[in-house]
Legacy VTK file of the C-alpha trace (Angstrom):
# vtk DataFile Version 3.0
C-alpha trace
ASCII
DATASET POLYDATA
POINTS 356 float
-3.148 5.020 -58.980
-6.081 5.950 -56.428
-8.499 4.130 -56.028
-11.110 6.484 -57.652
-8.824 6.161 -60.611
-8.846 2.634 -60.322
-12.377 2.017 -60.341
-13.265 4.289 -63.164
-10.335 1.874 -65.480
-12.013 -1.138 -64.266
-15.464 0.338 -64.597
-14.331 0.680 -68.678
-12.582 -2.667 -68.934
-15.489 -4.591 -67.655
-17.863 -2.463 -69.675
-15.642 -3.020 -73.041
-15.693 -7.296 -71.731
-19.705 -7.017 -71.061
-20.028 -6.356 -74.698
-17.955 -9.749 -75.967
-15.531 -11.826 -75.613
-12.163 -11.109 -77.437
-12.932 -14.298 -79.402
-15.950 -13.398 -80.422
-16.938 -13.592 -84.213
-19.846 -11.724 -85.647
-21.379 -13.489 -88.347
-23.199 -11.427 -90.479
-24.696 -12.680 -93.463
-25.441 -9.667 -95.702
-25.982 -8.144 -99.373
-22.898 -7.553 -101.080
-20.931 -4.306 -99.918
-24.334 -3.742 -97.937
-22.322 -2.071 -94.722
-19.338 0.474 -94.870
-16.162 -0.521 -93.867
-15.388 2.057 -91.282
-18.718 0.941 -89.130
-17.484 -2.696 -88.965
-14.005 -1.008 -87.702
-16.036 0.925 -85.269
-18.448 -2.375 -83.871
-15.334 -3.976 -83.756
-13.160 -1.226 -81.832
-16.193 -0.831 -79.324
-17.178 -4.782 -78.793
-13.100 -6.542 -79.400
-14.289 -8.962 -81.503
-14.621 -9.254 -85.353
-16.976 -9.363 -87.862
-16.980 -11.881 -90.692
-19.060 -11.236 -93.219
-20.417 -13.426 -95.800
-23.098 -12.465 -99.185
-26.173 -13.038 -100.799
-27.128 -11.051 -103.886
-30.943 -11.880 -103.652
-33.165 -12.770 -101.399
-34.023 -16.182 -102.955
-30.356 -16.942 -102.158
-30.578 -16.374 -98.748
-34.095 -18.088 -98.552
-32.500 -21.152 -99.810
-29.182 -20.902 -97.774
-31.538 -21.354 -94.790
-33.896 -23.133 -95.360
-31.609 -25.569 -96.116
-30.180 -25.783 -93.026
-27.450 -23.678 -93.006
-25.799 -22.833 -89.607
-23.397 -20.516 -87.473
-25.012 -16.600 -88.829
-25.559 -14.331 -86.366
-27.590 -11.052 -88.230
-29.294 -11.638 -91.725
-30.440 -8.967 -93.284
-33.627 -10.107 -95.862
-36.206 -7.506 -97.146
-39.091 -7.243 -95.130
-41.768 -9.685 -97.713
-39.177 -12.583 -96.577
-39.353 -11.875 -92.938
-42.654 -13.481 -92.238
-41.545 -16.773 -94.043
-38.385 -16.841 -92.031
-39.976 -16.260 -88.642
-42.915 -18.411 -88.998
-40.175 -20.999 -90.473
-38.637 -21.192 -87.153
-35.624 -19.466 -88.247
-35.927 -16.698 -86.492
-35.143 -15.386 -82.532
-37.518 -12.553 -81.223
-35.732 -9.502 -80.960
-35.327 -8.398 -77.264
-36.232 -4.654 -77.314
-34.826 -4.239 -73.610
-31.719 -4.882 -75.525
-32.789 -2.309 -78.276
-33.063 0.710 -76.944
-32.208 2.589 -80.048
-35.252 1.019 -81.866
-36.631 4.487 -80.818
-34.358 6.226 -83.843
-36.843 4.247 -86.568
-39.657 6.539 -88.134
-43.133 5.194 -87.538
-43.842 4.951 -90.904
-41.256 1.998 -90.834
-42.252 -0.233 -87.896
-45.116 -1.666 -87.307
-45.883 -3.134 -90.461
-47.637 -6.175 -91.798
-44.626 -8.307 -92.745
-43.471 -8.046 -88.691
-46.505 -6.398 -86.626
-44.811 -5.089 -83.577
-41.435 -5.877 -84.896
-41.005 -8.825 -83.261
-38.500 -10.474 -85.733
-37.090 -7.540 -87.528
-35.542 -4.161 -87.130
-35.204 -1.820 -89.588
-31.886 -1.378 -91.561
-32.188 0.319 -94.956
-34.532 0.845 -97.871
-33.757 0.753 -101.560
-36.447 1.767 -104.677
-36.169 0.033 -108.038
-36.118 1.733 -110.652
-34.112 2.791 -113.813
-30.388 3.861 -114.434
-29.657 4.993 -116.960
-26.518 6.745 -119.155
-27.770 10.189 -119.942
-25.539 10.771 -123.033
-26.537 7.500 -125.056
-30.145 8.402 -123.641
-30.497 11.648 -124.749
-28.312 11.179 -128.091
-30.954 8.667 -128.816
-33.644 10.961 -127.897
-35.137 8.117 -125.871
-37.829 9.152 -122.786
-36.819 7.753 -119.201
-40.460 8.220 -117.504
-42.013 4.784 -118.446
-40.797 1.176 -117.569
-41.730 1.220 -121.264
-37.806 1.892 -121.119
-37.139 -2.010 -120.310
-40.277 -3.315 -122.132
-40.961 -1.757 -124.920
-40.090 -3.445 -128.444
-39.946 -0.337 -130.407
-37.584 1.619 -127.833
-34.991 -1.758 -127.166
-34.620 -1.444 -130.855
-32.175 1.323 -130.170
-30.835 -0.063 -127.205
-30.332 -3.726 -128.195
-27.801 -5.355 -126.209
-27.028 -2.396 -123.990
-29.960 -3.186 -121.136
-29.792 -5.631 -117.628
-32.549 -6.765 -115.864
-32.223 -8.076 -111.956
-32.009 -11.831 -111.840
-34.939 -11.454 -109.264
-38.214 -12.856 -110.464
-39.834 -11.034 -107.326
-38.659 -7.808 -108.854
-38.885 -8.044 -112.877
-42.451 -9.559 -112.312
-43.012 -6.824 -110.151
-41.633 -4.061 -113.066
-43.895 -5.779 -115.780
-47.011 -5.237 -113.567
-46.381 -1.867 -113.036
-45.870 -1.182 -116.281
-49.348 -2.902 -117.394
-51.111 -0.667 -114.851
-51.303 -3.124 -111.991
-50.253 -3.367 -108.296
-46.809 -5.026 -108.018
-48.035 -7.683 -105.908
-51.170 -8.501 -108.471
-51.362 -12.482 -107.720
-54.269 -13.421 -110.804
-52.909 -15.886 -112.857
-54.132 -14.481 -116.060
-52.707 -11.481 -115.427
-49.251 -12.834 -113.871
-49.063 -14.596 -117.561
-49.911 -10.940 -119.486
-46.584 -10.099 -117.295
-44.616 -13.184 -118.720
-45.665 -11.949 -122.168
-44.014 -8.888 -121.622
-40.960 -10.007 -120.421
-40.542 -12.109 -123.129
-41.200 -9.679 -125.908
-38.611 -7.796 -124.419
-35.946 -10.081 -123.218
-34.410 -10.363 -126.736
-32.933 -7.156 -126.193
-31.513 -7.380 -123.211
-27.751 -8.078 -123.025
-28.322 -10.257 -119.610
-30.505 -11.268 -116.219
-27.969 -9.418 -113.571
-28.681 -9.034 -110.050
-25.095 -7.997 -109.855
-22.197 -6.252 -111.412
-24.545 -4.436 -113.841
-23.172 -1.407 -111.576
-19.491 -1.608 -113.076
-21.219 -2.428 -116.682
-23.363 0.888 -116.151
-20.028 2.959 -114.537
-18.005 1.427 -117.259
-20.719 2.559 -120.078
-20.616 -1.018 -121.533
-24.700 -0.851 -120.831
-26.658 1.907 -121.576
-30.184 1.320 -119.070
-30.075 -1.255 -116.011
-33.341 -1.650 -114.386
-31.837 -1.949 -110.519
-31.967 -0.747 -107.265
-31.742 3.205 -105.766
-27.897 2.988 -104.511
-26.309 0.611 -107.060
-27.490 3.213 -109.863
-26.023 5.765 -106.805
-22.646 3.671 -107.326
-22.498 3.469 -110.767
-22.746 7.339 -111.048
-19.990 7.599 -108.257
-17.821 4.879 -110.405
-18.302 6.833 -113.743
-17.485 10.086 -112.178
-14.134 8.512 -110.687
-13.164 7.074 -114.426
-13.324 10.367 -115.478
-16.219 9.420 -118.040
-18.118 12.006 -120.183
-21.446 10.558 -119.033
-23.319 10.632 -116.237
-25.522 7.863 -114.717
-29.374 9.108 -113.642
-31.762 7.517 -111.655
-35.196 7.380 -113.579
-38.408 6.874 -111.067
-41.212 5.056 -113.904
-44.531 7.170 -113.627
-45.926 3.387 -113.346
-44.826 3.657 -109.890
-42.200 1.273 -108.266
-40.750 -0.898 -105.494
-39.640 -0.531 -102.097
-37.549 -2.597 -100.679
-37.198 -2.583 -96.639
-34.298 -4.229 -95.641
-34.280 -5.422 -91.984
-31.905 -6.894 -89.893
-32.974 -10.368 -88.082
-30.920 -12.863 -85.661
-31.229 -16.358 -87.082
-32.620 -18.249 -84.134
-29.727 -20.785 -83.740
-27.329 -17.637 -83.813
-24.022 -18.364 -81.677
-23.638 -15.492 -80.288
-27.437 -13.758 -79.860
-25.699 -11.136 -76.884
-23.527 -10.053 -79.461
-26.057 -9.932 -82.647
-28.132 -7.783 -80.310
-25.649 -5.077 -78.971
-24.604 -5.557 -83.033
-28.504 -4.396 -83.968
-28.729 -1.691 -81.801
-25.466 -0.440 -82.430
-26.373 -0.188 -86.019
-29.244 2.186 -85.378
-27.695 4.798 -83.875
-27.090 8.063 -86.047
-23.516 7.996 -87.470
-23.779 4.565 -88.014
-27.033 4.108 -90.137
-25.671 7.449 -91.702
-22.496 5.969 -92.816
-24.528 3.059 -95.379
-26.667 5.960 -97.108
-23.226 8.465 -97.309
-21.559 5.298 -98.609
-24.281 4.078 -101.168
-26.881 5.882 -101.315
-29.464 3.827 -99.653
-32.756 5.127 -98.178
-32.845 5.662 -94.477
-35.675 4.532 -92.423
-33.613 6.183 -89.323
-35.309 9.661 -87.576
-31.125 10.392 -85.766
-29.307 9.582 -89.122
-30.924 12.651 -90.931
-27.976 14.746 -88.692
-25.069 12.712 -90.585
-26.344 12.597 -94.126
-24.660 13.994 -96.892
-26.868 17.269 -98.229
-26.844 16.155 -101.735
-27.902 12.716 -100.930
-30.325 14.025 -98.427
-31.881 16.056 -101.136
-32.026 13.497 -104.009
-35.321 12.571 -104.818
-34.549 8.792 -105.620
-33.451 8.089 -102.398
-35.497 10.516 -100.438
-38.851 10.227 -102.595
-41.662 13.351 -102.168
-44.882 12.355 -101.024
-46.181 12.578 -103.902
-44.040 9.913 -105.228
-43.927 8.063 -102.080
-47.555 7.019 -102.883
-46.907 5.271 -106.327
-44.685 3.048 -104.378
-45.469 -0.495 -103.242
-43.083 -2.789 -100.723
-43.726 -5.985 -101.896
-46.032 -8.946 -100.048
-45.276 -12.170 -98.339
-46.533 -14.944 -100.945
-48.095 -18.048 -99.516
-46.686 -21.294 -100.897
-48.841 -21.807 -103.931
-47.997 -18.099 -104.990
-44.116 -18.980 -104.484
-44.822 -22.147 -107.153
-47.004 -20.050 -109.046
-44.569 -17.061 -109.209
-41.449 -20.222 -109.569
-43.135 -21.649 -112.392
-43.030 -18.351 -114.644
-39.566 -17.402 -113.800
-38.532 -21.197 -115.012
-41.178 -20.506 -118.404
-39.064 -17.105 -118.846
-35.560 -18.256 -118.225
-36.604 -21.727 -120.783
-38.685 -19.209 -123.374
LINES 1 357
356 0 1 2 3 4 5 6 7 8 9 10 11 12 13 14 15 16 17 18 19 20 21 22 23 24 25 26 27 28 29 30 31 32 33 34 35 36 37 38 39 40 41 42 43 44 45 46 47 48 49 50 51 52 53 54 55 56 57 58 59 60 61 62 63 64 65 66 67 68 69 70 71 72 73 74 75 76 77 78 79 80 81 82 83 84 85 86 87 88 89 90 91 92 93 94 95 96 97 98 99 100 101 102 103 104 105 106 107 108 109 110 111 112 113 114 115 116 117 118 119 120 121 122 123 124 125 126 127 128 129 130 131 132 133 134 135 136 137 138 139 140 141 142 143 144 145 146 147 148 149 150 151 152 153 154 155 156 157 158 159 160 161 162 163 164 165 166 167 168 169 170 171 172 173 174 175 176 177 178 179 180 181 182 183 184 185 186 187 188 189 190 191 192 193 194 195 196 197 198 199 200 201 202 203 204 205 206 207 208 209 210 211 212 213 214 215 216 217 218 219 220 221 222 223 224 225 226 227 228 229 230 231 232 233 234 235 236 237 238 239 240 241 242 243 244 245 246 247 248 249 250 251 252 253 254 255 256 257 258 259 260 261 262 263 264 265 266 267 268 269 270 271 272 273 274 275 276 277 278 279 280 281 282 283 284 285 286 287 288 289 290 291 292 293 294 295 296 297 298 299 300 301 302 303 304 305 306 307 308 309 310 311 312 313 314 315 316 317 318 319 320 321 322 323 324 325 326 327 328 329 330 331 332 333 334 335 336 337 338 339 340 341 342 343 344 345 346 347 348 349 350 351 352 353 354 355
């Protein structure tokens, strides 16, 4: 071997041992089937170490997790409203942009905002909407409209659909719904009107088959449920799932002319993470194109990411639910930080609605 030769293999072997050590674990502590498989193959071809993944299903979960002193993640990836709690917590390290450079790939529209001003904590990941799925044969045999959150809350139209509707287990997000559907802003924090919410809920809840903030996807696919008030890719899923059962139905996403929820997921690095080196190269190698491309061609999810356009599926690209109009893009609302009498405020009523 020359020595040019020689240089350029030890050029690659030392760039391939910058990025971690062959022990190296990545612990990544995610939603549930958040990130596709073949990307963790790929981070873990390119860096030589391995990924371990372990999941939340809402962001109370996590919340708690930490808070209480739980150790050893690298990456978390919370919704942007729980950022600000986290960081000023202390449970957060600053992200080093130097380290970043393919921060550059996020729309504007995404950074900057008031949950992480300068994104000093968080980094873009993925965005989800809430909203209804629902099955359009039982729908339209029941001649039922999908437009309102009316759908979840109504008395007179869970008459037909008794026992055949899920709500999230997420008191952030069905208090959220109820709001909407009164005519206020999601994050609405006046007790009296908080209460009208609880009213609502409760009306309804006799209806509903159960509180889910997962597996109402297979129920959905499966056509044991007929409506699921959920996030943007799971109803994506559950459409995929009922199309690979060979099922005479279709699941539809339904976008309430109440207006919704946005959800922006980031991805953080918990500020006692183990390996921080390798959480970073692990951020920045999730925003480049193919690989933010590969969670929305996967699930569905909304894409905050300018370079992952290039990679997207066309008829994901072009569905409305995931890729809102502007015109719908204004009706929705991404969801507030609460100080810690709105937590026990907000606490309080999901304990009076679980009890009632």
């Amino acid at each position: 071997m020359n020595a040019t030769k020689l240089l350029l293999v030890l050029g690659a072997v030392l760039a391939l041992g910058a990025c971690a050590k062959k022990e190296d674990v990545l612990s990544l502590y995610n939603w549930n089937q958040y990130i596709a498989p073949e990307t963790v193959e790929r981070f873990e071809k390119a860096c030589g170490c391995k990924v371990q993944q372990s999941f939340y299903s809402d962001n109370s979960e996590l919340m708690a997790k930490i808070t209480g002193g739980a150790k050893g993640y690298d990456v978390l990836v919370p919704t942007s409203n729980y950022v600000s709690d986290l960081a000023k917590g202390g449970y957060l390290r600053p992200i080093d942009k130097a380290k970043v450079a393919n921060l550059k790939n996020i729309m504007p529209a995404y950074l900057n905002t008031e949950f992480d001003q300068g994104n000093q904590y968080s980094v873009p990941y993925a965005y989800t909407i809430t909203m209804l799925g629902y099955n359009d044969e039982k729908i339209k045999e029941l001649g039922i409209p999908v437009d309102s959150w009316a759908l979840i809350f109504d008395p007179k139209i869970l008459e037909k659909l008794k026992g055949r509707v899920t709500v999230l287990d997420s008191p952030d997000e069905l208090t959220a719904a109820a709001l909407l559907y009164l005519g206020y802003s999601a994050n609405e924090r006046d007790p009296a009107k908080l209460e009208q919410a609880k009213q609502v809920i409760l009306k309804a809840k006799p209806y509903w088959a159960a509180f889910k903030a997962s597996g109402y996807i297979e129920l959905l696919a499966a056509g044991d449920i007929w409506v699921a008030h959920g996030y943007s890719n799971d109803i994506y899923g559950a459409d995929l799932g009922a199309q690979q059962a060979k099922k005479s139905f279709r699941i539809k996403h339904a976008m309430p002319k109440e207006g919704a929820v946005l959800a922006l997921d980031a991805m953080v690095i918990a500020k006692d993470a183990p390996h921080p080196e390798l959480a970073h190269k692990f951020v920045d190698f999730m925003l480049e194109g193919q690989n933010s491309a590969d969670l929305t061609n996967m699930l569905g999810s909304g894409n905050p990411n300018s370079a992952a356009m290039a990679f997207i599926k066309p008829e994901i690209k072009s569905m409305a639910a995931v890729f809102p109009d502007a015109e719908t893009a204004k009706k929705l609302e991404m969801l507030k930080p609460m100080d810690a009498d709105q937590r026990r405020q907000l606490n309080q009523l999901w304990t009076e609605i679980k009890a009632g």
